[in-house]
C-alpha positions in Angstrom: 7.0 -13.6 -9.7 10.2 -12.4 -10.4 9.0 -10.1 -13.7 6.5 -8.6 -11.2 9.2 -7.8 -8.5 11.2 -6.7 -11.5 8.3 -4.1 -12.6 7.6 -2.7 -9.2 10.9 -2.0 -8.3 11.2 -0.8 -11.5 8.7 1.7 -11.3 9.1 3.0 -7.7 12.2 4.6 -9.2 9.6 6.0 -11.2 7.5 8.3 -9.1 7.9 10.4 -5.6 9.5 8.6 -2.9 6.3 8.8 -0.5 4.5 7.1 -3.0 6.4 4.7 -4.2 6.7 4.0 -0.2 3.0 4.0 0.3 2.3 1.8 -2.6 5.2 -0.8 -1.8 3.4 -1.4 1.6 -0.1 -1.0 0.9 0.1 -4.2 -0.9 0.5 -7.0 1.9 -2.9 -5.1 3.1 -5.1 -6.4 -0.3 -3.6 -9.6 0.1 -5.2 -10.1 3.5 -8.2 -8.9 2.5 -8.8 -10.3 -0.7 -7.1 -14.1 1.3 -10.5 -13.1 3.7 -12.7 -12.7 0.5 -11.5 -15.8 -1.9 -10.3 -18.2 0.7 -12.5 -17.2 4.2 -9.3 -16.7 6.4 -9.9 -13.5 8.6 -7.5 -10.8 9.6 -6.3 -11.0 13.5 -6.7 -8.2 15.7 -3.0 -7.4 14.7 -3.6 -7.1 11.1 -6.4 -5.1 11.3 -4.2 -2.9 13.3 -1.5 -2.7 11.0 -4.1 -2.4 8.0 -4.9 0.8 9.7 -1.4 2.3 10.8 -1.0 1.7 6.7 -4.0 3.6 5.5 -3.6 6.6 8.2 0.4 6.8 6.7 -1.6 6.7 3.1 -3.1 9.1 3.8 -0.1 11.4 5.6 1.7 10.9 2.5 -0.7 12.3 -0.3 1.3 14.9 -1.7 -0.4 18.6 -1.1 -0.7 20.8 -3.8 -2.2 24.4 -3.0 -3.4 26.3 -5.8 -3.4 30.2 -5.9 -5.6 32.2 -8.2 
């Protein structure tokens, strides 16, 4: 446990701060799903909720790139 905390913290200083951000709270999200999948406990009403808020801030901090010809 600790060598993982170790490695992510290691590599949010790594990449873009929105990302890094994303990522580090994107995965308490795959927990409860895959805790639904391997050990049949469903998400509540609020985790589904905050599953969502997460994915809709996902996807509001995908970095945009516009390319000009």
């Amino acid at each position: 446990m600790f060598l993982y905390l170790a490695l992510l913290y290691m590599s949010i200083g790594l990449i873009e701060t929105g990302v890094a951000l994303t990522l580090f709270f994107t995965y308490p999200m795959f927990t409860s799903l895959f805790s639904w999948l391997l050990l049949g406990i469903p998400p509540t009403s609020f985790r589904w909720m905050v599953m969502i808020v997460v994915l809709v801030g996902t996807f509001l901090t995908i970095p945009y790139s516009q390319t000009t010809s």
